[in-house]
C-alpha positions in Angstrom: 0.0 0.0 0.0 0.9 3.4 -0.3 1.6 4.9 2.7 -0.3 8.2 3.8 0.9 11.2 3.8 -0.7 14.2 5.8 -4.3 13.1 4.0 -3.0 12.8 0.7 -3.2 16.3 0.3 0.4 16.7 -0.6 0.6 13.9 -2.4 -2.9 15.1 -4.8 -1.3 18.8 -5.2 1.7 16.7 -6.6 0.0 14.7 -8.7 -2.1 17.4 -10.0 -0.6 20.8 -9.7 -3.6 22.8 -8.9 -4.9 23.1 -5.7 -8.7 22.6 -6.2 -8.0 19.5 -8.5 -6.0 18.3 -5.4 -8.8 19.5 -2.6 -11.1 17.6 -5.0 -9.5 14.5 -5.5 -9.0 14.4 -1.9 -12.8 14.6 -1.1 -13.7 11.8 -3.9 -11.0 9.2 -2.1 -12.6 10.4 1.4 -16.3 9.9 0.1 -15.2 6.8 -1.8 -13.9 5.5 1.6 -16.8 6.2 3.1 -19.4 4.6 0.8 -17.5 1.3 0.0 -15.3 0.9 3.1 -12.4 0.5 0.6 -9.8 -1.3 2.5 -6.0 0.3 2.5 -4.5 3.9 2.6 -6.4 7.3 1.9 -3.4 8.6 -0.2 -3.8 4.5 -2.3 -6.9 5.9 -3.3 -6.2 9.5 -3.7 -3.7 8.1 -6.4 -6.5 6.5 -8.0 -8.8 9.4 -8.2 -6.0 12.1 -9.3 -5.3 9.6 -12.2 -8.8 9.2 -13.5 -8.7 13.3 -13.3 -5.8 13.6 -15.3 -6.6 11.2 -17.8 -9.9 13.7 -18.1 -7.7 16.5 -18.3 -5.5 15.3 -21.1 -8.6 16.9 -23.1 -8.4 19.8 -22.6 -6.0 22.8 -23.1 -2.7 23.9 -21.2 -2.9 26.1 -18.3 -0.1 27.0 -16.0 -0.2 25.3 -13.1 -0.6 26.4 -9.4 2.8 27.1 -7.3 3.0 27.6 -3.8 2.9 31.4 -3.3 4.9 32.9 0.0 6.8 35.8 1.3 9.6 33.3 3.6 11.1 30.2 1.9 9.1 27.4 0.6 10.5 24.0 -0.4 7.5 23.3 -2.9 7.8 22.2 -6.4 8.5 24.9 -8.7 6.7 25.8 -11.7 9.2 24.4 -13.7 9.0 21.3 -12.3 5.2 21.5 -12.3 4.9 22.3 -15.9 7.1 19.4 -17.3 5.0 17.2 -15.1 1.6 18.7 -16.9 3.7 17.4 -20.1 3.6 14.1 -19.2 1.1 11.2 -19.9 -0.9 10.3 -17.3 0.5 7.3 -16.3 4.0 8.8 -16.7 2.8 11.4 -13.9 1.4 8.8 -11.5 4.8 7.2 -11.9 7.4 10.0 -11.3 5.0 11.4 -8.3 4.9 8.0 -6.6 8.1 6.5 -7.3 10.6 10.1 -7.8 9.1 12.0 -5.2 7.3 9.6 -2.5 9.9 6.5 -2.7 7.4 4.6 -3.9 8.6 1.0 -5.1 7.8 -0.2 -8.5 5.7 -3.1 -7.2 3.5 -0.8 -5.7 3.1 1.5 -8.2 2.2 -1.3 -11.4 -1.2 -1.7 -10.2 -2.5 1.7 -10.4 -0.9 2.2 -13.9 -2.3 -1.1 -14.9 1.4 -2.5 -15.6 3.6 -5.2 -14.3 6.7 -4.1 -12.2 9.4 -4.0 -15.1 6.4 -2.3 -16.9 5.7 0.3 -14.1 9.2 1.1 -14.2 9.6 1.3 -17.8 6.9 4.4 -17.6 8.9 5.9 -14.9 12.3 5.6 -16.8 10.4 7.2 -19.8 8.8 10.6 -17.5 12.5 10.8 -15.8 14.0 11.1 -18.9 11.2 14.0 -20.2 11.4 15.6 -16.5 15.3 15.6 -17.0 15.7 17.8 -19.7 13.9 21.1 -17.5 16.4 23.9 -15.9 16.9 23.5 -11.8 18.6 26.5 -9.9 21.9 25.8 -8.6 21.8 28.1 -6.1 19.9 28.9 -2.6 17.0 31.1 -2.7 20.0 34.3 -1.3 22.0 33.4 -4.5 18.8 33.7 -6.9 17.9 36.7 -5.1 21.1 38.4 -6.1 20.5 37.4 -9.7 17.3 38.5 -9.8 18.1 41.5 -8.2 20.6 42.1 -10.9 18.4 41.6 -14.1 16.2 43.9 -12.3 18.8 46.5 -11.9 19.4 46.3 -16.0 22.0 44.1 -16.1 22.5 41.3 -18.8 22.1 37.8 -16.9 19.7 36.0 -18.7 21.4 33.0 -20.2 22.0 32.2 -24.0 19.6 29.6 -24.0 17.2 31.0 -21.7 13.4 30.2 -21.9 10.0 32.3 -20.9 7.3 30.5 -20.5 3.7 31.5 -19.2 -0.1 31.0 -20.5 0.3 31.5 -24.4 3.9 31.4 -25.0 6.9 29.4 -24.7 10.0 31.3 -26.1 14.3 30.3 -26.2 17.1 32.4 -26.5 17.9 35.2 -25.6 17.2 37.3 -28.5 13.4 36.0 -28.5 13.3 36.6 -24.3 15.0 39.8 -23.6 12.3 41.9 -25.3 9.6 40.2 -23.3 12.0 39.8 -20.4 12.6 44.1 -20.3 8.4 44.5 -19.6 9.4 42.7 -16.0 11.7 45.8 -14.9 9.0 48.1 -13.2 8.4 49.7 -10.1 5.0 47.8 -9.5 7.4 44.5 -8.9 7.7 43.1 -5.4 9.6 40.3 -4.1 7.9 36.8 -3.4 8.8 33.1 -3.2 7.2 31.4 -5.8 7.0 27.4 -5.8 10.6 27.6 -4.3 12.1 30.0 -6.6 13.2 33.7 -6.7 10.2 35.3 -8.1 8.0 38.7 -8.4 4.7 39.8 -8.2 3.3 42.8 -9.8 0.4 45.0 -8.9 -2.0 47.1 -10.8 -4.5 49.4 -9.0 -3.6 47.7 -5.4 -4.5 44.5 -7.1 -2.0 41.7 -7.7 -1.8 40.8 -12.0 1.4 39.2 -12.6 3.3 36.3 -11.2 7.0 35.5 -12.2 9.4 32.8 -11.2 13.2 32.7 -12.1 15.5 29.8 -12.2 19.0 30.7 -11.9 22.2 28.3 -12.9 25.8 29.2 -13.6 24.7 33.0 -12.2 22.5 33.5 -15.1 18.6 33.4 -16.0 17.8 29.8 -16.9 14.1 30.0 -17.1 11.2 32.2 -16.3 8.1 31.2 -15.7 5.2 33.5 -15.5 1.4 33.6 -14.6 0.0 36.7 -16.2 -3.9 36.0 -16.0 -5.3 38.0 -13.7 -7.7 35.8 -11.8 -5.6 33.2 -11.6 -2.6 35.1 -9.9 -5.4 36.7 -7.3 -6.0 33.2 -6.3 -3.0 32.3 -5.6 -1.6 35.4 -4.0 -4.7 37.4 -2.3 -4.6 35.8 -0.1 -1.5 33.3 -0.5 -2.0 29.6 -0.1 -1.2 27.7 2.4 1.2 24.7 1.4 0.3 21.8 1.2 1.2 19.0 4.3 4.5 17.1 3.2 
């Protein structure tokens, strides 16, 4: 079995990235508890339900995902991470979640995938190798600070192959990003913590409309991330959501 952790809450938010899909799938496993006194651990069946959800969500569009919003450090996925994991398959994200980031064996994990072991760990190997490829900062959250601090301050730290990613794009280099980088340097820009990462919030009429998140390596840019509907970022930082039990 799948050993519980906190309520599967953590466990759901990792497994879908948005914190009503998570609050959701937690309710369904609690309800589903209930109603058939399913034997075994709540999070066993929150896996369940989260992979029915995102095998019902592979229909529909992209959408950035939700990242852990705070003023003090976090220690939550970035959305980095998160968005590679919304590019994998279903299965694939079942997989990395239990076995990557819960030390979940491979015999436990088979079932819910509806594979044998070797099989199980086949679809792991495969999501690794797609998580792989995404930038990580190398760097506490002080040493992205700094860099931060320095691209706001004008200076030329984004990295060659540096990529922006929000809602509707997904640009490389640093002759597609700096242009759209440059709109970031304003006064309405405060500091946050964002999934982890160095990041920035901006404000328009005492409202908060822009989320950013910055992954530094080698002292340069690697990636930013950004959230730039309007609805979406009040939800996450007006007010800012509590994390999710480990």
């Amino acid at each position: 079995m799948i050993r519980q952790w906190d309520q599967g809450d953590g466990l759901a938010y990792r497994m879908l990235g948005r914190f009503a899909d998570a609050a959701d799938a937690v309710r369904q496993a609690q309800r589903k508890i209930e109603k058939t006194g399913e034997p075994g651990w709540l999070s066993t069946v929150v896996a369940r339900v989260s992979l029915t959800m995102l095998r019902a969500r592979a229909k529909n569009g992209f959408e950035m995902p939700d990242p852990v919003v705070s003023r003090e450090p976090n220690h939550e996925p970035g959305l980095g991470v998160l968005t590679a994991l919304d590019a994998l398959t279903p299965d694939e994200r079942v997989a990395y979640v239990l076995h990557d980031m819960f030390g979940e064996p491979f015999e436990q994990v088979a079932p819910l995938i509806g594979r044998t072991p070797p099989g199980a760990a086949q679809v792991g190997a495969r999501a690794r190798q797609r998580v792989a490829g995404r930038p990580v900062s190398d760097v506490d959250l002080a040493g992205q600070r700094e860099v931060v601090d320095a691209f706001m301050a004008g200076e030329d730290v984004l990295d060659a192959e540096v990529t922006l990613r929000s809602e509707e794009i997904w640009l490389r280099g640093t002759g597609m990003v700096a242009p759209r980088a440059a709109l970031l340097r304003a006064p309405c820009m405060e500091p946050a913590v964002v999934g982890g990462e160095a990041g920035l919030v901006s404000t328009a009429d005492g409202q908060p409309a822009a989320l950013v998140a910055f992954t530094v390596r080698d002292k340069k840019i690697a990636a930013i991330h950004a959230i730039t509907d309007r609805e979406h970022v009040r939800r996450l930082v007006a007010p800012a959501p509590t994390p999710p039990p480990r």
